[in-house]
C-alpha positions, -999 to 999 in steps of 0.1 A, spaced: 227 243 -532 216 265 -503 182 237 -499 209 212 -502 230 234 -471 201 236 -451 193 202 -453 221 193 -441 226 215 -411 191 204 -400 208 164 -405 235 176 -386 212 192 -357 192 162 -355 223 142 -346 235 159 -320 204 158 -305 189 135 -282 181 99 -295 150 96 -310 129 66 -295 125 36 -322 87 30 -328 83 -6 -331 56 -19 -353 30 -41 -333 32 -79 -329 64 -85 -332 91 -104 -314 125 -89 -300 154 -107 -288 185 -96 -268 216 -116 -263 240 -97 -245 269 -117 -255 259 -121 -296 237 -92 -301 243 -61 -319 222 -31 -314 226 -21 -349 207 -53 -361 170 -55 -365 163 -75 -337 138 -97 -345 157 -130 -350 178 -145 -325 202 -142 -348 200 -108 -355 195 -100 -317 201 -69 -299 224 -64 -272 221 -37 -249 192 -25 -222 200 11 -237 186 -2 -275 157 -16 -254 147 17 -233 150 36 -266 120 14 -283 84 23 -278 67 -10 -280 35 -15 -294 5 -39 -287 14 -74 -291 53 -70 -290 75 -93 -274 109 -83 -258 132 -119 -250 164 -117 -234 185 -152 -239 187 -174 -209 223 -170 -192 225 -138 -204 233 -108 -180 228 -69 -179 239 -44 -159 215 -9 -155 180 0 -151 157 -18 -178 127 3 -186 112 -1 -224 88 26 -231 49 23 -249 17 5 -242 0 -26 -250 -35 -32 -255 -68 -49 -243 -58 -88 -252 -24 -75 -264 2 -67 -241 36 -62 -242 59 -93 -232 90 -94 -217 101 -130 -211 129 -154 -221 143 -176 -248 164 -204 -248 174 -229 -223 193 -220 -191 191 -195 -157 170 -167 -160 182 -139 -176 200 -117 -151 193 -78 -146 214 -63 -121 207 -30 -113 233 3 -109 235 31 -81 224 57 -100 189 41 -111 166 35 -83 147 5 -99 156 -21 -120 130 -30 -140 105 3 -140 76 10 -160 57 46 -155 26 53 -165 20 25 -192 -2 -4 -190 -9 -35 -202 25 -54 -200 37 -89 -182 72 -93 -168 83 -131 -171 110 -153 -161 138 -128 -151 166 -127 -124 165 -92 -106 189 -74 -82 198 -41 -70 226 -37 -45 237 -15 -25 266 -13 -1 250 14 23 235 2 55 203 -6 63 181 26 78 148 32 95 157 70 76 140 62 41 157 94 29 190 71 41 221 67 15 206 39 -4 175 51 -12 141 37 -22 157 12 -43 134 -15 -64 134 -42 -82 107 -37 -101 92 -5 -98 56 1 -117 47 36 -111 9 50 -123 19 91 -115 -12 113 -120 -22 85 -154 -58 80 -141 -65 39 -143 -37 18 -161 -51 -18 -167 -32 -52 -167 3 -53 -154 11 -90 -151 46 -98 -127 51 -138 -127 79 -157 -118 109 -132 -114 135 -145 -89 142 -109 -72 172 -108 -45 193 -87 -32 175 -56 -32 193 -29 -6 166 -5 2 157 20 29 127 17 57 102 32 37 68 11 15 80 28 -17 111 3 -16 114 -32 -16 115 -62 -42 78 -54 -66 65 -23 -59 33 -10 -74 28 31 -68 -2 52 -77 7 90 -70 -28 109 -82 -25 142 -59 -44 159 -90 -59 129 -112 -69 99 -93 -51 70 -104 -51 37 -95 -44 2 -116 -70 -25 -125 -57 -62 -137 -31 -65 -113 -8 -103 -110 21 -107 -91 21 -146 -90 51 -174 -83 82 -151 -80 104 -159 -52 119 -128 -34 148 -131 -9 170 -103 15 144 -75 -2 144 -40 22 119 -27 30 93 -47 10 88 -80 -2 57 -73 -25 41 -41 -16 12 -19 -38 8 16 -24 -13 47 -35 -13 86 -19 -51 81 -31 -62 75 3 -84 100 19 -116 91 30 -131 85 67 -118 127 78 -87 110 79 -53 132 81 -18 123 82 -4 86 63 33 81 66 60 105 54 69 86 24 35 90 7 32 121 -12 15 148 -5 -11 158 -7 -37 129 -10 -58 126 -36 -92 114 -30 -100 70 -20 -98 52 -56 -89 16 -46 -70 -9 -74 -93 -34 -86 -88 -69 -95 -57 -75 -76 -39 -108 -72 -11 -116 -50 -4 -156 -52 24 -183 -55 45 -162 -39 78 -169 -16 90 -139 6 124 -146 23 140 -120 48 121 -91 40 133 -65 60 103 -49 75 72 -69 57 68 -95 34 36 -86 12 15 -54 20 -10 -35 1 -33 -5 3 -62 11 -11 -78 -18 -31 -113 -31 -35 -115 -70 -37 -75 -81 -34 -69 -114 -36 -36 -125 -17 -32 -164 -16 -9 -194 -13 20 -175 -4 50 -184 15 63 -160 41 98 -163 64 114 -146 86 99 -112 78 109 -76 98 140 -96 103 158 -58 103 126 -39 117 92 -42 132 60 -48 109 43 -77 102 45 -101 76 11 -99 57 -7 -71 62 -35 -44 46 -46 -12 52 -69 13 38 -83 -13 16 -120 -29 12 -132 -67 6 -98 -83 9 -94 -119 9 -59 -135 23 -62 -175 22 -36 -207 23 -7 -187 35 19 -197 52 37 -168 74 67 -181 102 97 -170 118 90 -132 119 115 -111 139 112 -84 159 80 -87 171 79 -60 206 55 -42 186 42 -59 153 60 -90 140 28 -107 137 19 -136 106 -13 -110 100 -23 -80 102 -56 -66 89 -42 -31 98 -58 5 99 -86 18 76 -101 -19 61 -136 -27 55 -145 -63 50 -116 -91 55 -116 -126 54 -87 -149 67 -90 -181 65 -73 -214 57 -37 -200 68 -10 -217 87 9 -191 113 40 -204 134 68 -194 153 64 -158 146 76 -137 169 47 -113 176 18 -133 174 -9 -146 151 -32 -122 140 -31 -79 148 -58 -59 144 -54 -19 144 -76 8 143 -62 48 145 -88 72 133 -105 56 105 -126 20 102 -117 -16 106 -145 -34 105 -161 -66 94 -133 -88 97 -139 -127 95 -107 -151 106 -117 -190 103 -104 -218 96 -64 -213 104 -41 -229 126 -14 -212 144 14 -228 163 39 -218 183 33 -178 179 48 -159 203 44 -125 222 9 -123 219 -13 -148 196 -42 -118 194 -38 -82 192 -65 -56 188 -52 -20 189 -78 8 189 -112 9 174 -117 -26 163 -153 -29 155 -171 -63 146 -145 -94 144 -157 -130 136 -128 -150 147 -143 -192 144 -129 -224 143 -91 -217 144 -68 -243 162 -43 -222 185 -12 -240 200 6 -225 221 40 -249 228 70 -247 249 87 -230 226 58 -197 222 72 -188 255 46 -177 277 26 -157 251 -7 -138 263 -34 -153 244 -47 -112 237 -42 -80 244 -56 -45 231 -45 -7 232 -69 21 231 -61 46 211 -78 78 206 -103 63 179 -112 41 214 -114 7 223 -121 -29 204 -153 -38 206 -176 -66 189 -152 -92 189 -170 -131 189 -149 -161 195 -168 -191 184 -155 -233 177 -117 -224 187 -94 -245 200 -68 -230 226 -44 -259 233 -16 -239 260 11 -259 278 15 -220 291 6 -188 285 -5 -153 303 -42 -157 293 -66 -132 279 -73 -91 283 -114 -95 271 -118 -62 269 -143 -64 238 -148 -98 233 -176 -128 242 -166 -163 235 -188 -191 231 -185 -232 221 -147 -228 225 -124 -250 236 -94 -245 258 -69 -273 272 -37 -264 295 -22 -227 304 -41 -200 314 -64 -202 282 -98 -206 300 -124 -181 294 -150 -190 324 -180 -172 307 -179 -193 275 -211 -210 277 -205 -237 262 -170 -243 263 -147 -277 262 -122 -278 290 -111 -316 284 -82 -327 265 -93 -323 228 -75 -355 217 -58 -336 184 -39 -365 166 -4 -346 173 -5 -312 185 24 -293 179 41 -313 152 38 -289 127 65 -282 106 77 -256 76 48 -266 48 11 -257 44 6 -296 45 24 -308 78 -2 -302 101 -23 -331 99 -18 -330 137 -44 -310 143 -70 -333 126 -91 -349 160 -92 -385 170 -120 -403 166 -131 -396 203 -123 -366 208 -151 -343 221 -146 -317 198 -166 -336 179 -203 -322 173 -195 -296 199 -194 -264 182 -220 -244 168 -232 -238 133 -220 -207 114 -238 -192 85 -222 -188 54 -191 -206 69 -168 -210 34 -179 -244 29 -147 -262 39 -122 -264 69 -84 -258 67 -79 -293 50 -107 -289 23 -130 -310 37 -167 -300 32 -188 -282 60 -207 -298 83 -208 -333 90 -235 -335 118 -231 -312 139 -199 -285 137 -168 -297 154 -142 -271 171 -114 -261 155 -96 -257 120 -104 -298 112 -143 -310 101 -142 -349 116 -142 -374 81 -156 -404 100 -190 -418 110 -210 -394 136 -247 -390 147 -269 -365 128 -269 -329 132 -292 -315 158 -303 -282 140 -287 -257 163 -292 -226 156 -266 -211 133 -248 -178 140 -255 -153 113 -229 -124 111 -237 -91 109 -215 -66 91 -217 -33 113 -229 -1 90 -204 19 77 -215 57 84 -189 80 67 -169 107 87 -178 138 84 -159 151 54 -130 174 68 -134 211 61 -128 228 30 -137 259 12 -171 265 3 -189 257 -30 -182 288 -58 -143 290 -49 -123 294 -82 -87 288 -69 -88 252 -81 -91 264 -118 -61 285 -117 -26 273 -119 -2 283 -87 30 301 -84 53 313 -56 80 338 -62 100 326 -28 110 284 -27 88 261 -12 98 237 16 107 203 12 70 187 7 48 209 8 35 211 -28 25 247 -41 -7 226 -53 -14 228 -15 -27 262 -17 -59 253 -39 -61 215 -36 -96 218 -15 -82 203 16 -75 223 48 -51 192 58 -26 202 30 -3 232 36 22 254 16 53 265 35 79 289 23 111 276 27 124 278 64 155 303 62 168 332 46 130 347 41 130 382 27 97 407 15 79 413 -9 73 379 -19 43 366 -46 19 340 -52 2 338 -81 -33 325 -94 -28 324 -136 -60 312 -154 -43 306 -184 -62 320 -215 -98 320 -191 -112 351 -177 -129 352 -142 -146 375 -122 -140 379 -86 -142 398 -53 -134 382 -25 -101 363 -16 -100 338 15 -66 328 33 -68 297 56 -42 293 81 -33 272 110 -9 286 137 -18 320 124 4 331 151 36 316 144 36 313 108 4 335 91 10 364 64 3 396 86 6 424 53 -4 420 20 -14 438 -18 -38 422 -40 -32 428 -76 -46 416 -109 -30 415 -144 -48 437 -170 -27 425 -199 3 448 -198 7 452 -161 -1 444 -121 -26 467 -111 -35 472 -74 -69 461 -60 -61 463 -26 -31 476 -6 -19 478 30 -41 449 41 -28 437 78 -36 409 91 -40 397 131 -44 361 136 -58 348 170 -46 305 167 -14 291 180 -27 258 171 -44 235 138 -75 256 141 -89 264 106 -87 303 109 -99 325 84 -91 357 66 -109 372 46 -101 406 20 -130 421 -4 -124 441 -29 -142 453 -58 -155 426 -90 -128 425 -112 -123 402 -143 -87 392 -156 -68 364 -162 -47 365 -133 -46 374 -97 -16 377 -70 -8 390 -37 21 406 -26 36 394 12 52 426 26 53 405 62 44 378 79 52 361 115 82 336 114 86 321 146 98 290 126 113 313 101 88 305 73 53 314 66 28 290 56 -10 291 43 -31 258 39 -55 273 14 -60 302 -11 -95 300 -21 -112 334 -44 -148 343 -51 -172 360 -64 -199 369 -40 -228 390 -54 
């Protein structure tokens, strides 16, 4: 009887508990009516359907599963089923029956709709997605609506998660705030301690309409690389080291009214973005439509981008934006947008390498070129401009320098500029050659080679909305563009209408002439050259030997708002801790705990920047010896010289000791912001 009592009390116990997550056995198939279904049947019958998201969240799914929700159907809250597929096994979610796309509308409280965290190997089919909110729009991302999703797939200090699949989700309607962590499908790698990234990445033929911030946008804090700094506020901090997402693909997409940028993605190696549809991007805030940063080998092609908004400082169809290496554009249509064509940017780090060919642009406006800082080595060739009565008086480019410095490198070869008026060029970095240029301002007098008659296009300017209305810009049978350009090495192999490269001798602009022409002349062909990329000097950190990064950190007084305690022993000088920045008192304690490891030590280091508004001026070292905090060194003052982000150093010795833990004790420090701050902790043991 009492085994009996006990028993039961642990029953009872286990009740009142939190629900225990259902294990589901692998490759099976779940469905969910909401109208039909009962969560207390098994599920795997459409007869015997579930109904609810919360019997779905409460499942961990394994390889092979499959999770359908009946067509018509309609759900209100987050969805977010927990487990992992496998290699050539994922997890499905999809639909059954016949009817509109099942219909997951998401709730204030949950931030994304659809999330997954930290899992892999899944594919999201063939669902309607929403998540409104009745806030304003704000350029504050920590605004009342908050970073709100659609689909949210988070990777948070999980190393590489493989193969998350997101095809044809009609996604509307999502209210978030100006910040890339918010938008329609968002992709997130935070690895401030693990690197973490995703490979196997396809987001292909959803259509996404009145998204904030983001369209489609794949973002990582795993950035740092070049001695660069500071990203935007939204990333966390700090930044782990550069570890790109690999096999990504971006394609079938439509993006309408995306509040500050259609699709967008960072740190990858060897994306893929193609035959998407873009309009009326930054229609609440400036960006442009398609753009990349941070990111090597990208490849955007057959993309149509028009009707951006707001283009005074972005608002371009393309941006190949800070911190790329190697991009190709080519075979795009851009029109009507209101910044421009194409914007290239440079702040700190490298862009370079950058091939545009083969696109057509019409009726861009503001500027049709853009190069803002550094901009090094830019092959822009046979791309038909138009510049039309209704671009209004665009400048054909401009630049900024910025303190990286000024664009340089940039060849124009086989373009057609067709201007019934425009403001002309700024040439600061640029040669042209073989170009042709008709009406406006558009001539470039040292192009050696240049066309200045009319080009005879069959219609320029009747483009319309559609990848395949701009048969316009094919040339007549006379026109001189014909044979008049020069060769380019390892050219693509077609033009913008898939016809193969060359016949004869290159013609000018986005159109290879079909018809009969005299043989090529064996010009020679321009070969480009990627410039080297020589890395940044690695910003300063502590020196090799320092143990703090073994030892797990803890500060007796609260930490401001974003500034990690992992700052202290993170390796990076950039990366600060910051008590909080009112109400400080003394003592206060931070704490190095190896855990169950012993180490020796006898030096501790303290980096600071504006020592003398915010550095620790007294302090105790202590160690643990298993019962109690015994002193190593008391009454230490410091005097710091800096006022400014000068790496200044302090440094206390003391006598080798072994334990398991150190601290020091902050008796004072200055305040003139009313917190103290240090941007590392670093310990040693010198012999």
């Amino acid at each position: 009887m009492s085994m009996l009592l006990v028993v039961v009390m642990l029953a009872g116990i286990t009740i009142m508990s939190s629900p225990t997550k259902v294990m589901a056995a692998g490759g099976n198939t779940y469905y969910v009516d909401n109208l039909s279904g009962n969560d207390s049947n098994g599920g795997t019958s459409s007869g015997s359907a579930w109904k609810t998201l919360t019997k779905v969240n409460a499942t961990t799914f394994a390889p092979g599963d499959k999770i359908l929700f009946k067509a018509g159907g309609s759900w209100q809250g987050q969805l977010w089923p927990k487990g992992s597929g496998a290699s050539g096994s994922p997890i499905v979610i999809d639909m059954y029956g016949t009817g509109n796309k099942p219909l997951i509308t998401g709730v204030k409280s949950e931030l994304s709709t659809v999330l997954l965290k930290n899992q892999e190997y899944w594919e999201i089919n063939n669902l309607e997605v929403t998540n409104p909110s009745s806030d304003p729009f704000t350029r504050d991302w920590k605004g009342a609506r908050g970073e709100r999703r659609g689909v949210y797939v988070l990777n948070e200090e999980s190393g590489i998660l493989n193969h998350i699949y997101i095809k044809n989700l009609n996604i509307h309607d999502v209210d978030g705030v100006y910040t890339t962590r918010s938008g329609g499908i968002i992709f997130d790698s935070v690895g401030s301690w693990t690197p973490s990234a995703f490979n196997d990445v396809l987001i292909d033929g959803n259509t996404l309409t009145d998204v904030d911030a983001y369209g489609i946008y794949i973002s990582s804090n795993c950035i740092v690389r070049y001695g660069m700094g500071d990203l935007w506020e939204w990333v966390p901090k700090p930044y782990g080291a550069w570890t790109p997402s690999t096999n990504v693909k971006i394609s079938n997409n439509t993006v309408v009214r995306a509040a500050t940028g259609a699709i967008a993605w960072n740190v990858t190696d060897g994306a893929i973005v193609e035959h998407n549809t873009v309009q009326e991007a930054t229609y609440l805030a400036t960006n442009a439509a398609i753009w990349w940063a941070y990111a090597d080998n990208n490849v955007v092609q057959f993309n149509e981008s028009f009707a951006t908004r707001n283009g005074s400082e972005d608002g371009t169809g393309f941006d190949v934006d800070a911190g790329n290496i190697g991009s190709v554009v080519q075979y795009n249509y851009s029109h009507d947008n209101a910044g421009g064509f194409m914007l290239y940017v440079n702040d700190t780090y490298y862009t370079t390498n950058t091939i545009v060919r083969y696109n057509i642009s019409q009726n861009d406006k503001g500027r049709i070129f853009r190069y803002s800082g550094s901009i090094d080595t830019v092959l822009n060739y046979n791309n038909s401009i138009y510049v039309g009565a209704a671009s209004g008086n665009p400048v054909m480019s401009d630049y900024f320098t910025k303190s990286s410095g000024s664009p340089k490198n940039i060849k124009n070869y086989n373009n057609v500029y067709y201007s019934v008026g425009d403001r002309g060029w700024t040439l600061t970095g640029q040669t042209f050659d073989s170009n042709a240029y008709y009406g406006g301002k558009t001539l470039v007098s040292s192009d050696a080679h240049k066309v200045t008659v009319n080009p005879k296009l069959v219609s320029p300017g009747s483009g319309g909305t559609g990848m395949n209305t701009v048969t316009g810009y094919q040339l007549q049978s006379d026109s001189p563009l014909i044979g008049a350009g020069v060769p380019i090495a390892n050219n693509g192999g077609r033009d913008y209408f898939g016809n193969l490269l060359y016949n004869g001798d290159p013609d000018i602009g986005a159109y290879e002439y079909q018809g009969t022409v005299p043989p090529a002349t064996n010009k020679t062909p321009i070969v480009f050259t990627p410039a080297p990329i020589t890395p940044l000097p690695k910003p300063p950190g502590p020196a090799p030997g320092n143990l703090a990064p073994l030892a797990t950190m803890t500060a007796s007084i609260a930490t401001l708002s974003g500034s990690a305690i992992k700052g202290l022993n993170d390796s990076s000088y950039d990366n600060a801790w910051s008590s909080i920045d009112k109400g400080v008192t003394f003592p206060n304690y931070i704490t190095l705990d190896f855990g169950t490891k012993t180490v020796t030590a006898n030096q501790l280091k303290l980096i600071t920047r504006f020592g003398t508004g915010q550095g620790i001026t007294k302090l105790d070292l202590e160690y643990y010896n298993g019962t109690a905090w015994v002193p190593l060194k008391t009454g230490v003052q410091l005097v710091w010289k800096s006022s400014d982000t000068t790496n200044e150093a302090q440094i206390i010795d003391f006598n080798s000791t072994t334990a398991t833990q150190f601290r020091v004790k902050i008796n004072g420090a200055n305040l003139k912001w009313g917190n103290f701050a240090i941007n590392e902790l670093e310990l040693y043991n010198n012999h």
